[in-house]
Structures are given as C-alpha cells and as structure tokens.
C-alpha positions in Angstrom: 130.1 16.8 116.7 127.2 17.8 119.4 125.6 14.8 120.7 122.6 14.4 122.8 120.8 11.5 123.9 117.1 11.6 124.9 115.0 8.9 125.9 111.4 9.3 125.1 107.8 8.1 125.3 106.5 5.1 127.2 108.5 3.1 125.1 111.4 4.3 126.7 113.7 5.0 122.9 116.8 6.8 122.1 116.1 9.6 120.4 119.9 10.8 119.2 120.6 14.6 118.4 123.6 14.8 116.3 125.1 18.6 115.5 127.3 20.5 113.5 129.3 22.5 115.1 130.2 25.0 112.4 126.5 25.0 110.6 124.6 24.6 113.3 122.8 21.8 111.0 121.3 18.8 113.4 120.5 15.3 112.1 117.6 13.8 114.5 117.4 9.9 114.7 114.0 8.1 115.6 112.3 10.7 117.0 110.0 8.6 118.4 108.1 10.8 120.8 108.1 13.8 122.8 108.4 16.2 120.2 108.0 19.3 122.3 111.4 18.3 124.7 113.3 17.5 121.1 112.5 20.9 119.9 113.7 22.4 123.5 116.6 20.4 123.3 117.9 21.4 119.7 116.8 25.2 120.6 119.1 24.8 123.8 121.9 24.1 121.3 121.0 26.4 118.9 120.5 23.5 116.1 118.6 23.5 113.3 117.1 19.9 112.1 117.3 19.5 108.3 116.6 15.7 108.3 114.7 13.1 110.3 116.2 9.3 110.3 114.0 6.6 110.8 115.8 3.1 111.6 112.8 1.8 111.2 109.0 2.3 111.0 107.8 1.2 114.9 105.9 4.3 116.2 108.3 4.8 119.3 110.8 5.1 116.2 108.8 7.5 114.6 105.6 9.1 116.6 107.3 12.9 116.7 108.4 13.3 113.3 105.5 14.8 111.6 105.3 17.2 114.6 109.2 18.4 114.1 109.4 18.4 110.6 105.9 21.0 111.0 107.4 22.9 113.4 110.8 23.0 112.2 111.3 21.7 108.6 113.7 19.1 107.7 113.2 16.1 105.7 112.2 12.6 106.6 114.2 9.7 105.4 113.2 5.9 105.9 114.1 2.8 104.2 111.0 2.1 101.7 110.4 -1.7 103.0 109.1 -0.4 106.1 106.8 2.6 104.8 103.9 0.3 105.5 104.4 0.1 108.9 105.1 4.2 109.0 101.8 4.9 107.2 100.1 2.7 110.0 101.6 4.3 112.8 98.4 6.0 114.2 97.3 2.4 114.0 99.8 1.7 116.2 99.4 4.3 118.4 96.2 3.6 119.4 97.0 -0.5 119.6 98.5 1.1 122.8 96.2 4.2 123.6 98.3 6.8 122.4 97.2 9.3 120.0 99.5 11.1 117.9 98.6 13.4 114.3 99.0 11.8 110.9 102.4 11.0 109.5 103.8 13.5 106.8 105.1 11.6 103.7 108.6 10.4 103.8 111.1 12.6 101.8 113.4 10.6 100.5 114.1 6.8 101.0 117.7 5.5 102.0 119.5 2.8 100.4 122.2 0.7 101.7 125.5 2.8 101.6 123.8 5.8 101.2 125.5 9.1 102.6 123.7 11.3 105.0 125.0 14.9 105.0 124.2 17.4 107.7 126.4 20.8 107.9 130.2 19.1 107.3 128.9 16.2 108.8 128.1 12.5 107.1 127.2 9.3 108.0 126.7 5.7 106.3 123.4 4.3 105.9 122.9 0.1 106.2 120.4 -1.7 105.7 119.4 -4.2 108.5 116.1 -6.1 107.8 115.3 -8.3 110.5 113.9 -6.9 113.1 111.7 -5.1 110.3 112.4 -5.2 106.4 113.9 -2.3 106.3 115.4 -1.8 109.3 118.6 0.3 109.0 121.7 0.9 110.6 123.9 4.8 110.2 127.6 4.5 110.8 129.2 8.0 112.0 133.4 8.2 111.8 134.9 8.1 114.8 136.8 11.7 114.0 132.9 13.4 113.6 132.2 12.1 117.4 135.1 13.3 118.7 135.4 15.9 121.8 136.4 19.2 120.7 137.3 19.8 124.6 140.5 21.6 125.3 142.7 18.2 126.1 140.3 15.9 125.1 141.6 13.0 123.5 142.9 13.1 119.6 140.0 12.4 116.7 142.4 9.9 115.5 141.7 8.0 118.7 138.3 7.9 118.7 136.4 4.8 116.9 133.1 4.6 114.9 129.9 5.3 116.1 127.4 3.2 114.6 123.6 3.2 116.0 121.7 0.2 115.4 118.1 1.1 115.9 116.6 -2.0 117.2 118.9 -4.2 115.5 120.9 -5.1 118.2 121.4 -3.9 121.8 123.6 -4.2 124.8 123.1 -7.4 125.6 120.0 -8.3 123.3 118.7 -8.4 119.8 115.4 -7.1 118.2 112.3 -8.6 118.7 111.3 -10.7 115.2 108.0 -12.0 116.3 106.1 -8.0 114.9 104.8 -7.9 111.1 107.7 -8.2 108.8 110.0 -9.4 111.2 112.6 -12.5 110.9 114.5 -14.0 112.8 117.0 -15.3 110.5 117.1 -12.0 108.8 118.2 -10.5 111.9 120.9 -12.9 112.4 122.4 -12.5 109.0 122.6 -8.8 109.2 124.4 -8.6 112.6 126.6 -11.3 111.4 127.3 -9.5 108.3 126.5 -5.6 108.5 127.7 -5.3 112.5 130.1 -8.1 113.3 132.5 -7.0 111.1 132.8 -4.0 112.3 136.0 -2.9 114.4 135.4 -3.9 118.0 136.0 -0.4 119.2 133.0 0.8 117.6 130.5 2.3 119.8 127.3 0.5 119.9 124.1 3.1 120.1 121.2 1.0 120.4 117.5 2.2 119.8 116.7 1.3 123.5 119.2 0.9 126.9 122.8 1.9 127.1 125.3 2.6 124.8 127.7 -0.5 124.2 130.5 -1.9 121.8 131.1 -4.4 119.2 133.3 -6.3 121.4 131.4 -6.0 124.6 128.8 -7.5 122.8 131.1 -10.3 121.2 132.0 -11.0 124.6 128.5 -11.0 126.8 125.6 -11.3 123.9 124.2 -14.5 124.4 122.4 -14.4 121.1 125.6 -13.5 119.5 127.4 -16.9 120.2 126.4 -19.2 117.4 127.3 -16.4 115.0 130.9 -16.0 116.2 131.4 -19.9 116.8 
C-alpha cells in the first residue's frame, strides 16, 4: 500500500492518502481542506482518487471534497446519519470565517461492514455514532499496509490499520457536546467497535499522532471505566 498523511486546514485534520500500488487507484479519507496540496500530493504519486471517505460530516472532515471530486472524479461516500451536517457545511464554514464552494451530493452511503474497494485494495467500514450519528470507522488489513521495501518486515507481521475519524485519539475521545453528538454513544462504540480490536492495531486518528489499541488501553484516561 502507498500511504501518506497530510494534515490540513486550521483545524489541523488528517487527511490520509491510501494507494494501490498495481492500479494506481487512491482512496482519500476526510479530505477536510486544502484541496490544491491533496491533488499535488496524489499527482506526486501518480494516484488516481476514485473515492472520497467521509468519517463523518464536520467541515475539517469534509471542506475539500467537492473541489477533488471536480477536479479529479471519484465518488463520495458518507454514512447517511450525518448528511445533515455535510449539506450544512458552508454553514459551518462561515461559523468560523472560512468560505468554501457548495458540497457535491454524496455518491453512495456506507453501512456498517460495508467493503471499500480501491485498485486490489479493501477496507471495512464501521459505524461509530457518537461523536456524530454516523460517525464511522474503516479498518485496512494489516498485509495491505505493509512495506513493500526490499527487507522490510513480512505482511504477515504487520497488524491492522484502523482510522477512527474523531472517534477516538491518542490519548482522547471525540467531543459529544456538537449537534448529534452523545456521549454515551461514543462510549459504547469504542467499547464495542474498537476495544475489541487486537492491541497491535494501529490507531489513525482524525487529529494528532498515530497510536494503538493497547497504548490507548494503557494511557486513555477516558478509556478506564470501559476496561474496568
């Protein structure tokens, strides 16, 4: 798999590219601003976006879409729960003086264990309300994310990928207190969607650094209660 990592806008979001190799096929998660460096970035690799994911419908999640998918096709895929919150996202936008064009319709809403194909890539969907209703989570096999360097280690050695949106972060949760949010939604789907999870799993948050399940068993205050 190429992977890149951007983090864009004011709002400071991971914006993930994900390649394939062999197709040249990109999956783009939350592009959430920026689009002009995104396209410069999946040029650089020679990638060709043929789908959007949106874990959710905040506008640092989504504020580039309608500008790639313009520019460079592709579909955009949501979960439906949150397409009021995408359709208001100029709304947003200017709620913090940013300006950015109207959103394109979404082209296909995910459901939970929905697959995700790009090139001979595929990825999980879950959904995660919580942090919004229909927050979602994408879980990528380990073997997909695994270096294709010359002595790198064996696919069979490298874990999951999962990336969480604003779900859950290193160290942190989601906020709950933005329209549609819960708190004890939140809870219940990191208890049940993430937790069980195998602790190798790489943790790729929506905001901040990358972590893992168990690092965030071990130092994720609001985790405790939920592993007592």
């Amino acid at each position: 798999m190429l992977y890149m990592s951007l983090v864009v806008g004011a709002f400071q979001a991971n914006c993930y590219l994900l390649g394939c190799p062999e197709t040249r096929e990109a999956l783009v998660i939350d592009p959430g601003d920026e689009p002009a460096r995104i396209e410069d970035e999946l040029a650089a690799h020679d990638l060709k976006p043929v789908a959007y994911l949106l874990t959710h419908g905040h506008i640092d999640h989504v504020g580039a879409a309608s500008s790639l998918k313009e520019r460079l096709g592709g579909d955009i895929l949501m979960h439906r729960a949150d397409l009021f919150l995408y359709e208001k996202a100029q709304e947003q936008a200017l709620a913090y003086g940013i300006q950015i064009p109207a959103v394109s319709p979404i082209d296909r809403f995910l459901t939970e264990g929905e697959k995700i194909t790009w090139g001979k890539a595929e990825a999980t969907v879950s959904c995660t309300p919580g942090h919004s209703p229909g927050g979602i989570c994408l879980h990528v096999p380990g073997h997909l994310m695994a270096s294709e360097e010359p002595g790198g280690a064996s696919p069979d050695m490298h874990p999951d990928w999962v990336f969480t949106g604003d779900t859950l972060f290193q160290g942190s949760i989601g906020r709950t207190d933005l329209p549609g949010g819960s708190f004890e939604e939140l809870m219940r789907s990191i208890k049940e969607k993430l937790l069980v999870l195998p602790d190798k799993t790489m943790l790729a948050p929506g905001h901040g650094p990358r972590s893992t399940i168990q690092q965030e068993k071990n130092i994720n205050p609001f985790l405790q209660d939920l592993l007592g």
